[in-house]
C-alpha positions in Angstrom: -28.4 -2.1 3.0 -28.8 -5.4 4.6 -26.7 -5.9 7.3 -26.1 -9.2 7.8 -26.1 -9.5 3.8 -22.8 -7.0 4.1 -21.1 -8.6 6.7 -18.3 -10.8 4.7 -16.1 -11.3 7.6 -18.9 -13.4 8.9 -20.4 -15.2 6.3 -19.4 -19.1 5.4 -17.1 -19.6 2.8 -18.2 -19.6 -0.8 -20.2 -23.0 -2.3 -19.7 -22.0 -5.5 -15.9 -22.2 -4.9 -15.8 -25.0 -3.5 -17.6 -27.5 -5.9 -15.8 -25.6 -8.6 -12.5 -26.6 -6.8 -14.2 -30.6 -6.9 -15.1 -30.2 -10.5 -12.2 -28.3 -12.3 -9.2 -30.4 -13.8 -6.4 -29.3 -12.3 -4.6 -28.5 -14.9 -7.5 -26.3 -16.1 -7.6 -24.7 -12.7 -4.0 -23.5 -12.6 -4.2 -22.5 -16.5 -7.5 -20.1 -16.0 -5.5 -18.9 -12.3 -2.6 -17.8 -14.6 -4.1 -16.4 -16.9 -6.1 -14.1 -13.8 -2.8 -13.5 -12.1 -1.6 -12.2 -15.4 -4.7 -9.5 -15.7 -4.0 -8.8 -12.1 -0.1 -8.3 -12.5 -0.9 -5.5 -15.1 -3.7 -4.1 -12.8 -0.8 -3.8 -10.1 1.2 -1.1 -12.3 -0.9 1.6 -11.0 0.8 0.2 -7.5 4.3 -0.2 -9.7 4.2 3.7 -10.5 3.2 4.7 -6.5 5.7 2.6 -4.9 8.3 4.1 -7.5 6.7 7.6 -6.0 7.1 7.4 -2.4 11.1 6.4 -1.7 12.3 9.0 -4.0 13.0 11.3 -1.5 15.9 8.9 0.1 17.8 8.7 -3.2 17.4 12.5 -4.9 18.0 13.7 -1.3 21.1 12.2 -1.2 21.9 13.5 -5.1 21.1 17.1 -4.1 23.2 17.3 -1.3 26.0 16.6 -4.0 24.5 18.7 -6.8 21.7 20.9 -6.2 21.5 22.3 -10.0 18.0 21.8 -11.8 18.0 21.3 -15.4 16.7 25.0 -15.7 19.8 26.1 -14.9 18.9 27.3 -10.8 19.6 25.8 -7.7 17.3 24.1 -4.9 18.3 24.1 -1.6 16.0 22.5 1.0 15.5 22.6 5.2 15.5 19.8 6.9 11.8 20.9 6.9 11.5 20.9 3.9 12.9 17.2 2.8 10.7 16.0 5.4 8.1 17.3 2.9 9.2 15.7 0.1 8.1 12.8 1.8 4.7 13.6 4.0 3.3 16.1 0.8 2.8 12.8 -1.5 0.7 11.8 2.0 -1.1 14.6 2.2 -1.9 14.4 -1.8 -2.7 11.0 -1.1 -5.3 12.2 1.5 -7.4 14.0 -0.8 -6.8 11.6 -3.6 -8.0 8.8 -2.1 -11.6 10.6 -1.2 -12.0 12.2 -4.9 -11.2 8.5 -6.3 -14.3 7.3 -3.9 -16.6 9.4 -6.0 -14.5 8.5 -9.2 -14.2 4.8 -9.1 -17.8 4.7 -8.0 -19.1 6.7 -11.5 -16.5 5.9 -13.7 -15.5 2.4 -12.6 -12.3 1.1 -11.8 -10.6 0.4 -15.0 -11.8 4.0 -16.4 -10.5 5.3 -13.1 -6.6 3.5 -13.5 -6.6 5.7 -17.0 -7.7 8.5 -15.4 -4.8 8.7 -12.6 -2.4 8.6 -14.7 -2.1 11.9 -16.0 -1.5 13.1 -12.5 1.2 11.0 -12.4 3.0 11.9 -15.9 2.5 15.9 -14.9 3.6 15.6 -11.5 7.4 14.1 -12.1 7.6 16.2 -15.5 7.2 19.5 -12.7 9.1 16.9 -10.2 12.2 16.9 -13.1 11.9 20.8 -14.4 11.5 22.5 -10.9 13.4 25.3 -10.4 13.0 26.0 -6.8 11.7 24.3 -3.7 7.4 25.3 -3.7 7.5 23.5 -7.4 9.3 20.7 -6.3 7.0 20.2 -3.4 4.1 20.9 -5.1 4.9 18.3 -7.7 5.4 16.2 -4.6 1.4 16.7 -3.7 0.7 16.4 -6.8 2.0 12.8 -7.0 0.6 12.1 -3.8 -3.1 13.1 -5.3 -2.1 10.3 -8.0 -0.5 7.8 -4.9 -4.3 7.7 -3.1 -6.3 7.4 -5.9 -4.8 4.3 -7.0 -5.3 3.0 -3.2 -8.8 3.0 -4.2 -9.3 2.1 -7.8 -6.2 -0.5 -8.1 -7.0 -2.6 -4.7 -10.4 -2.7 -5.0 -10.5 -4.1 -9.0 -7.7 -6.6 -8.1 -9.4 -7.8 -4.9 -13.5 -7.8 -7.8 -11.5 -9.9 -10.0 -9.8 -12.6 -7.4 -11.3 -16.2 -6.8 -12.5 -16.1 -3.2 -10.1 -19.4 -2.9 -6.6 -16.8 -4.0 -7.9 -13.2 -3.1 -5.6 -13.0 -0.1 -2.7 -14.3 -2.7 -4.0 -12.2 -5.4 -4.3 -8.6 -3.1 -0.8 -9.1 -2.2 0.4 -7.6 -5.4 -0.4 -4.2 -5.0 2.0 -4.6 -1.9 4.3 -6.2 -3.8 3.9 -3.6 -6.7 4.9 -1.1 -4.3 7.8 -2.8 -3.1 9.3 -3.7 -6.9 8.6 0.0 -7.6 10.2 1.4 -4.5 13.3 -1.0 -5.7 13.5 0.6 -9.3 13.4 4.0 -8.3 16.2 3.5 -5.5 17.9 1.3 -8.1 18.2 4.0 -11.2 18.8 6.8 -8.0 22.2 5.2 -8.2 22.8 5.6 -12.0 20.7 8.8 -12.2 20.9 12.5 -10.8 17.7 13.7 -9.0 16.6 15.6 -11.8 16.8 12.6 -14.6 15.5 10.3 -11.6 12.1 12.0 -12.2 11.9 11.4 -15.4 12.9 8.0 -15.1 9.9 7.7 -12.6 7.7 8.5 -15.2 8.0 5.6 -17.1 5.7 3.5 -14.6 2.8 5.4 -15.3 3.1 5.5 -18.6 3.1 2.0 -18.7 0.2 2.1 -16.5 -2.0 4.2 -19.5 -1.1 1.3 -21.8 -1.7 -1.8 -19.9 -5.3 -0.2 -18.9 -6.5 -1.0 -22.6 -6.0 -4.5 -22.1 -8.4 -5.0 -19.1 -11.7 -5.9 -18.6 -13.8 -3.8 -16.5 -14.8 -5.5 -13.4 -17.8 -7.6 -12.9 -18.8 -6.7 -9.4 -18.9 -2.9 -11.0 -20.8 -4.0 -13.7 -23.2 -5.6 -11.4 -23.7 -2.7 -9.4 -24.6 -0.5 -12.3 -27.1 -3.1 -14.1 -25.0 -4.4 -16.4 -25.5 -7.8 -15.7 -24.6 -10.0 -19.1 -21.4 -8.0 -19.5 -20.6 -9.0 -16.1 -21.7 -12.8 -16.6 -19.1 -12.4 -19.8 -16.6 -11.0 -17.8 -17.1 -13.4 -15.1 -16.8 -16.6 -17.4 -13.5 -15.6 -18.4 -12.6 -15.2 -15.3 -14.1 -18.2 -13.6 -13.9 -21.0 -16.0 -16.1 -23.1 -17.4 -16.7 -25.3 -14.2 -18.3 -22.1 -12.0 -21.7 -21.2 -11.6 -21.1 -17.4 -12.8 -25.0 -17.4 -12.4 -25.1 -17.7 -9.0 -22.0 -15.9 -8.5 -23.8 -12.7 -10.3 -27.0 -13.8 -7.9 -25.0 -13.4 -4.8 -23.4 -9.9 -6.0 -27.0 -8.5 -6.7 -28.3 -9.6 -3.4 -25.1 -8.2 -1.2 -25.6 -4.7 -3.1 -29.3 -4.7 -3.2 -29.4 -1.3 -2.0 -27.7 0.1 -4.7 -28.2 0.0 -8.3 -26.5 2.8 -9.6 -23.9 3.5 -6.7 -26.1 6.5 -5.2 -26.8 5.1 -2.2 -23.1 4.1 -1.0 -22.4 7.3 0.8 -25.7 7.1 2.6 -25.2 3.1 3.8 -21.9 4.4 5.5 -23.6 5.9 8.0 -24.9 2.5 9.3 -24.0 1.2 13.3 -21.9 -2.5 11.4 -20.5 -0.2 8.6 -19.4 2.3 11.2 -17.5 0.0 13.3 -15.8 -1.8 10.4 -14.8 1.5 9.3 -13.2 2.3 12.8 -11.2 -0.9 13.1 -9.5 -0.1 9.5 -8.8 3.1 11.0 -7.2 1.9 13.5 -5.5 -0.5 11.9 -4.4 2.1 9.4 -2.9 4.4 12.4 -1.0 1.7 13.7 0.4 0.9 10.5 1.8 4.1 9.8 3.2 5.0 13.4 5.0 2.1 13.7 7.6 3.5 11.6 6.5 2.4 8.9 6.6 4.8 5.7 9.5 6.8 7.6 11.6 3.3 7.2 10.7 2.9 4.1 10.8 6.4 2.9 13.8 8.1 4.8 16.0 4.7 4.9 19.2 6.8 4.2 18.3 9.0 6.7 17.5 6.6 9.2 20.5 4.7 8.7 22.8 7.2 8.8 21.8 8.3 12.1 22.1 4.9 13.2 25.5 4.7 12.3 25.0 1.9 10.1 28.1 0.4 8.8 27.5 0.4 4.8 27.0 3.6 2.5 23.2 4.8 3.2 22.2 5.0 -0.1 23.6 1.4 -0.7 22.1 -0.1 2.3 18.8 1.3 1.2 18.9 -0.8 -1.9 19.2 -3.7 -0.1 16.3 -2.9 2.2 14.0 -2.3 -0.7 15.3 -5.9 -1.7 14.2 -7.1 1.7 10.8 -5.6 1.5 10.5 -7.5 -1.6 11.0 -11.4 0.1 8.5 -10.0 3.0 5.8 -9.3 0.6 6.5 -12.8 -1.3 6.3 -14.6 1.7 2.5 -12.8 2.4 1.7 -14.0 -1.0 1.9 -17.3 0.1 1.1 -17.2 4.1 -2.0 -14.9 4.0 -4.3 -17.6 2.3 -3.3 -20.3 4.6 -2.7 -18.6 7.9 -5.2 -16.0 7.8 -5.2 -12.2 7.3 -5.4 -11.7 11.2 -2.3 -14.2 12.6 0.3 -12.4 9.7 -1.3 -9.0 10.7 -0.3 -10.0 14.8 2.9 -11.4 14.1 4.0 -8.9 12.1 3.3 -6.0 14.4 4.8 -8.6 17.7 8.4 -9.2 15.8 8.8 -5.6 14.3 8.1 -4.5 18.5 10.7 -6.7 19.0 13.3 -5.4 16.5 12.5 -1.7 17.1 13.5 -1.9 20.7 16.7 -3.6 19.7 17.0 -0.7 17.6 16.5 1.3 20.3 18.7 0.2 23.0 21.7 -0.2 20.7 21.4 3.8 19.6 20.3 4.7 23.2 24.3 2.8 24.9 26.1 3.8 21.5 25.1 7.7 21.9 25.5 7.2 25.3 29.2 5.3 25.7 32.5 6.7 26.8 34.7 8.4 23.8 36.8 5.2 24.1 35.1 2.1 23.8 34.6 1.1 20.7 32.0 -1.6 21.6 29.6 -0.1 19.1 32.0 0.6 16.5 32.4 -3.6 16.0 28.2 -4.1 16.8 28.0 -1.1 14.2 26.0 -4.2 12.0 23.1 -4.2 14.5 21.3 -1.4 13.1 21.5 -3.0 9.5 20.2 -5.9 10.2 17.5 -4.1 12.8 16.4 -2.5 10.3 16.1 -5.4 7.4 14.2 -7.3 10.0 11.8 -4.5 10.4 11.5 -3.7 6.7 11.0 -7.3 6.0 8.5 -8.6 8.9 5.9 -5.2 8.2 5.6 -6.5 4.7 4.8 -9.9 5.8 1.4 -8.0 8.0 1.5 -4.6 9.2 1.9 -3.0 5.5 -0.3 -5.3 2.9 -3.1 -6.2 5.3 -4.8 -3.2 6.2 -5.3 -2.7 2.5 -6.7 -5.9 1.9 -9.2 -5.5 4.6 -10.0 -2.2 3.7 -11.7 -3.7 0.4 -12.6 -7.0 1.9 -14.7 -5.9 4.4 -17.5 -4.0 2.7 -19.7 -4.7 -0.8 -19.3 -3.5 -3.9 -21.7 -0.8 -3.4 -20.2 0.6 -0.7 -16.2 -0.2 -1.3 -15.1 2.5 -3.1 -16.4 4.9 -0.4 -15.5 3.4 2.6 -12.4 2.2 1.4 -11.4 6.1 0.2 -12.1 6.5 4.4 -10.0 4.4 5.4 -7.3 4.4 3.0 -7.4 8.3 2.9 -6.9 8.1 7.1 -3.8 6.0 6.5 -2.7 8.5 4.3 -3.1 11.3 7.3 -1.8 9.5 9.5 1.2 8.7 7.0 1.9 12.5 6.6 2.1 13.2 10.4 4.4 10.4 10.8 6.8 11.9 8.0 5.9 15.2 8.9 6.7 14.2 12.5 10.0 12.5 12.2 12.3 15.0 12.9 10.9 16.9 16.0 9.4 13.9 17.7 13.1 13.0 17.1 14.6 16.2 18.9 11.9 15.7 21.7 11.8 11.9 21.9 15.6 11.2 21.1 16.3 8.8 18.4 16.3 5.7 20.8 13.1 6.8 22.0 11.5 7.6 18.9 12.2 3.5 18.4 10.9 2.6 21.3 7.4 5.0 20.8 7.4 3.1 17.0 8.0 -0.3 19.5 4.8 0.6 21.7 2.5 1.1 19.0 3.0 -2.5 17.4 2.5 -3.9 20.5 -0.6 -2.4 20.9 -1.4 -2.8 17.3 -0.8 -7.2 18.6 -3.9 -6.3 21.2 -6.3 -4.4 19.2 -5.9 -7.3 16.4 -6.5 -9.6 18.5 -9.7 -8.4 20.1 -11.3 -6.3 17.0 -10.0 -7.8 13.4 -12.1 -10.3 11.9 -10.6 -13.1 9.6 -11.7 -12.8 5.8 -9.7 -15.3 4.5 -11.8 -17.8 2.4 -14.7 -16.2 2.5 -17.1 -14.3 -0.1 -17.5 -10.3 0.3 -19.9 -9.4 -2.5 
């Protein structure tokens, strides 16, 4: 492979875009973009039915401690070992997940591989709903998580193929916010439903998902790849309008992925000194995205709050965090095309610093004040709104933009293998952080377990700034 042919984070801006943008009626323009953001909207239920995955945990937690009876008729009582495994096993599924869906979306292609990952899905919360005792509950849990990191790969990396170059940053913030909406309905019906029925409830996502798959087109840049080149320039007129030069378009694909026709050569290109480092700065991006606190916010909210001493009903407060994490990812939606993937990626990790040691003092004095003040008692909002800033700001950067860059920085040849790498590290370093949370707690206290999440964003600011390259605008192949 080429290197300076597979470097998209350095290469000008796309000319095909740009006279298109000259050319097109406007009202043709936002016509053919609706009609995309409506094939990409259905491609983002595969991110629907894993964000409705990984919160339910905070919810069913919460249910069991009132009812532990399974709909077999037994009872499930977990550690505290244990519910931190509900949580870090859908990780660790996600960890081998995401590498078996690098093979899989590379031979089967990325809309085959969306049909594919739902059955995964349907079995594990109809074990998830029937389990009689903890291992089948947990394994369910993996099981899930096997689903949760193939779609990682197949979902983001068809959403970001189909994308104008000009509304790919807008475009590959739906899978964020398909997490977020699906987190939302699961914490949602947790309030009508029992743990039990929740699962079953949570099937209903990827169900949905095995539907909507029939009504997609397979992606051109696949096609491409595998020498299908006039179902790709069919594809691509659809997609592009009449005003674009789908010819050259197709031209540029076949010259980025020159050195692989069939997909064999991906694995092989990944050992290469650019591909290498590119990989290593996702990594790292990946690692401070997950110990910042980020999935243990989102994933153990109740938790979290509760030991905060957060004013409002844990389960009640959640809801209104997964609300929150919902206006941060429409505010990315419309900020990472005109600021840039790198400025919302820095000031997200720079304000959630800031928050987190808030966070931090406030539990540090409240644990630490006499029996008789009741200073806290009447601050007893801080933690609330600590952690609503938190949730809010890491969906604006820290959450969606490692997955963007994780498909925007390498060609289609190579994408679905190095983005399994460095989607599947996020997902190990995910489960460690869940996995983590409660002894790193006993050791670090829960003040300084906030102010460990606090140092890692700020480092996360540095290595930003110095290593991450801005993609925004600019073609990837």
């Amino acid at each position: 492979m080429d290197l300076q042919e597979a470097k998209p984070m350095n290469s000008a801006p796309d000319e095909c875009e740009a006279i298109r943008q000259k050319e097109e009626p406007k009202a043709e323009r936002r016509r053919r973009l609706l009609r995309q953001f409506g094939l990409v909207c259905l491609a983002t239920s595969g991110h629907f039915a894993l964000g409705a995955t990984l919160p339910w945990p905070s919810p069913a937690l919460s249910s069991m401690a009132e009812n532990n009876a399974t709909l077999v008729g037994t009872e499930i009582v977990l550690t505290s070992a244990e519910m931190d495994m509900t949580g870090s096993l859908v990780s660790l599924g996600s960890l081998v997940g995401a590498w078996v869906a690098g093979w899989m979306v590379s031979v089967l292609g990325r809309r085959r591989s969306l049909q594919v990952i739902s059955v995964p899905y349907l079995l594990g919360w109809l074990c998830n709903a029937l389990s009689p005792n903890a291992p089948v509950l947990l394994t369910a849990r993996f099981v899930l998580g096997l689903a949760c990191g193939a779609t990682t790969v197949a979902a983001s990396s068809y959403i970001m193929e189909l994308a104008d170059v000009s509304v790919r940053g807008m475009m590959s913030t739906m899978p964020t916010l398909g997490i977020v909406v699906g987190s939302l309905y699961t914490v949602w019906m947790g309030y009508v439903f029992p743990w039990h029925y929740l699962a079953l409830v949570c099937a209903v996502p990827p169900a949905l998902l095995l539907v909507v798959t029939f009504f997609l087109p397979h992606s051109p840049s696949f096609l491409v790849v595998r020498g299908r080149r006039q179902t790709a320039i069919a594809i691509l007129k659809r997609l592009r309008g009449d005003y674009a030069d789908v010819e050259a378009e197709v031209l540029e694909l076949e010259r980025r992925n020159a050195s692989s026709s069939k997909g064999s050569a991906g694995w092989k290109s990944l050992l290469e000194a650019d591909v290498l480092k590119r990989i290593g700065v996702m990594v790292m991006l990946f690692l401070f995205q997950q110990m910042c606190g980020n999935y243990v916010f989102m994933i153990q909210t109740a938790r979290v709050l509760a030991a905060a001493g957060a004013p409002w009903d844990p389960d009640a407060a959640t809801v209104v965090v997964a609300g929150v994490r919902v206006a941060g990812t429409v505010v990315a939606f419309f900020l990472l095309d005109r600021v840039g993937r790198r400025h919302c990626l820095a000031a997200s990790h720079a304000i959630n610093a800031s928050a987190l040691v808030v966070l931090g003092v406030y539990v540090h004095l409240r644990e630490n004040a006499a029996l008789d003040d009741d200073t806290y008692i009447r601050l007893n909002w801080v933690p609330l709104l600590c952690v609503v800033v938190i949730m809010f700001i890491l969906n604006v950067g820290a959450h969606p933009v490692p997955f963007i860059l994780a498909t925007e920085y390498f060609p289609t040849n190579i994408r679905a293998q190095a983005s399994s790498i460095c989607f599947s590290s996020g997902t190990a370093f995910a489960f460690l952080a869940l996995q983590l949370y409660t002894p790193m707690q006993a050791t670090l206290t829960q003040a300084g377990l906030y102010w460990f999440y606090a140092a890692v964003s700020a480092l996360g600011v540095v290595v930003t700034f110095a290593f991450v390259r801005e993609t925004k605008g600019r073609a990837v192949g």
